[in-house]
N, C-alpha and C positions, 0 to 999 in steps of 0.2 A: 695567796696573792702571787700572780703568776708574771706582771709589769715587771722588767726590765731581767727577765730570768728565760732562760733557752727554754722555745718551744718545745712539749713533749711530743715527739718523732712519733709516728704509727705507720705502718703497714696493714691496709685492708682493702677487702673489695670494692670498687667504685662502677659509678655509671658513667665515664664521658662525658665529654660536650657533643662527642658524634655521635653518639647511644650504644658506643663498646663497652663490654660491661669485664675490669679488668682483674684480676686477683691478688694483685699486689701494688696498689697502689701507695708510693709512700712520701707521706709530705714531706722530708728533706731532697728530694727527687722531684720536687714539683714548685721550689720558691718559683716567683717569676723573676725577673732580672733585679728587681729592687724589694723585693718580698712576695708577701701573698697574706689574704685576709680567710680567715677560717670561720665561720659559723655554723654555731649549731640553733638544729629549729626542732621542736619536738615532736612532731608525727609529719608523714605525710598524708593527703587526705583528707587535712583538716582545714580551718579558719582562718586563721593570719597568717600562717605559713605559706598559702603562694602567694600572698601580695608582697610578701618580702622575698621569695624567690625568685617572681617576675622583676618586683624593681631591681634585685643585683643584676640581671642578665641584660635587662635595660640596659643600664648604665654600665656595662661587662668591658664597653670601648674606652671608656671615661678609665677602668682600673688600669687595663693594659697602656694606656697612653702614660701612664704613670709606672710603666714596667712589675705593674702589682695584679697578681696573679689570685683568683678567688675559688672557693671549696666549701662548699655547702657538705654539713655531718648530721646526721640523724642516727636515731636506735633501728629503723628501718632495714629491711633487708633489698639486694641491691636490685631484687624482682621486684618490689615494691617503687623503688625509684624509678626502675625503666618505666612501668606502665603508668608512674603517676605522666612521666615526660610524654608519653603516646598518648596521655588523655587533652583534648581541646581543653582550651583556658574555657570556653563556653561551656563545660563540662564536670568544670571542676579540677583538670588538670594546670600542669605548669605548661605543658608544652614543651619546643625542643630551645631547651636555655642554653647558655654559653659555656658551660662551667661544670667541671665533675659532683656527683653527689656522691659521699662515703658511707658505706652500710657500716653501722659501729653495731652490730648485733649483741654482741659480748658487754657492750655499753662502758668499755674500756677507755675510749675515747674522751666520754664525758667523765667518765674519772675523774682522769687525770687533767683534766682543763677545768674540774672542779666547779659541773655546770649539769651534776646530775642531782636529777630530784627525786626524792620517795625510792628511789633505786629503779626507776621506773621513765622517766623522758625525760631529755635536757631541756633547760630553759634556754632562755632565747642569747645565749653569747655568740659574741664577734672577739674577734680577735686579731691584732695588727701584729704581723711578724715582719722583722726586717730581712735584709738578706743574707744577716749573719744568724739570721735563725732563733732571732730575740724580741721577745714578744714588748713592745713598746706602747700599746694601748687595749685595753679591753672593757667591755660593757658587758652587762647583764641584768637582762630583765624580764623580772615574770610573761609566765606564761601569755596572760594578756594584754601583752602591752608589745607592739609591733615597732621595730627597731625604725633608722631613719639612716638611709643607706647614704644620701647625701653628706651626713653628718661624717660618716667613716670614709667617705672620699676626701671631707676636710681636714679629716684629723692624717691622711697621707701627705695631706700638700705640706700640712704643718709639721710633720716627722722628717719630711723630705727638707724641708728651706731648712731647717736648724740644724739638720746632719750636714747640709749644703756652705751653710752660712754663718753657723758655732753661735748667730741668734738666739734667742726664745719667743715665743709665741705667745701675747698676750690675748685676755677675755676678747672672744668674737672675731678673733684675727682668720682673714679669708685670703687665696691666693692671690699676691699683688700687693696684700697689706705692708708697712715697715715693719719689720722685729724691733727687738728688744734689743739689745748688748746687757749681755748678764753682768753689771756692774752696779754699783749705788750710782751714779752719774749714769748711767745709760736711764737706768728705770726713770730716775727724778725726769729727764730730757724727755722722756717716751710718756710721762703724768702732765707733765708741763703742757703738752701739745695735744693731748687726748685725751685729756681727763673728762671732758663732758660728753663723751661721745660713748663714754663706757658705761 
């Protein structure tokens, strides 16, 4: 269980967002201003992996506007990543997305983020790093079951207001929402006025 414990640091080849493909990429050298979100997807050239790919690049302005910086990891090698990006989405590829992809060949990666299977592909983890390099949210989910990238932009609003505002975040709380004040008298005030809506 990796929540609330310093991201494991690596060093590896990646592919760019401009399609440089570099040798030492390394994610404490890559937070963005307020973190960065890390996923792994298990092959490329497969199934549900670009439609989660494309929506992170989608919404790649949505992370940044939130000073949160995004890293897609595979077992893939990083020739594998350049030419999945040079294939048309009409084709089966991703296209040219916003965001590095890291060749985890040695499959060290998923190790130690604790999202490797059969010793063989990662399942489908995310991972919320702050900017002190501490992983404050993470999911994982079989192989066939395709993440909801919406949902990891909410859960930054919500990491963000409570770092912000010493708050907490209750069930279905969205950007704009009131918090909580972590107190017996704050919760009772915040049940009082919301309870039906929950």
């Amino acid at each position: 269980m990796l929540v609330t414990k310093q991201a494991p640091d690596f060093s590896a080849t990646a592919v760019l967002a401009d399609g440089q493909i570099v040798e030492n990429f390394k994610l404490s050298e890559n937070y963005g201003e307020k973190g960065t979100v890390v996923f792994f997807y298990p092959l490329d050239f497969t199934f549900v992996c670009p439609s989660e790919i494309i929506a992170f690049s989608h919404r790649y302005n949505e992370f940044q506007e939130r000073g949160v910086n995004v890293i897609g990891v595979s077992i893939d090698s990083q020739f594998s990543h350049f030419a999945w990006r040079e294939t048309p989405v009409n084709q089966g590829g991703i296209g040219k997305i916003n965001f590095p992809l890291v060749a985890d060949l040695n499959k060290q990666i998923a190790r130690d983020y604790d999202v490797l299977l059969n010793d063989a592909v990662a399942l489908r983890g995310s991972f919320l790093i702050d900017a002190n390099g501490v992983i404050r949210h993470a999911v994982v989910n079989d192989l066939p079951l395709g993440r909801n990238v919406d949902e990891m932009l909410r859960m930054i609003d919500a990491q963000q207001f409570t770092d912000e505002f010493g708050e907490v975040c209750p069930a279905g709380w969205q950007k704009g929402d009131e918090g909580m004040k972590p107190t017996t008298d704050g919760v009772a005030s915040y049940l009082d006025k919301h309870a039906q809506e929950l």
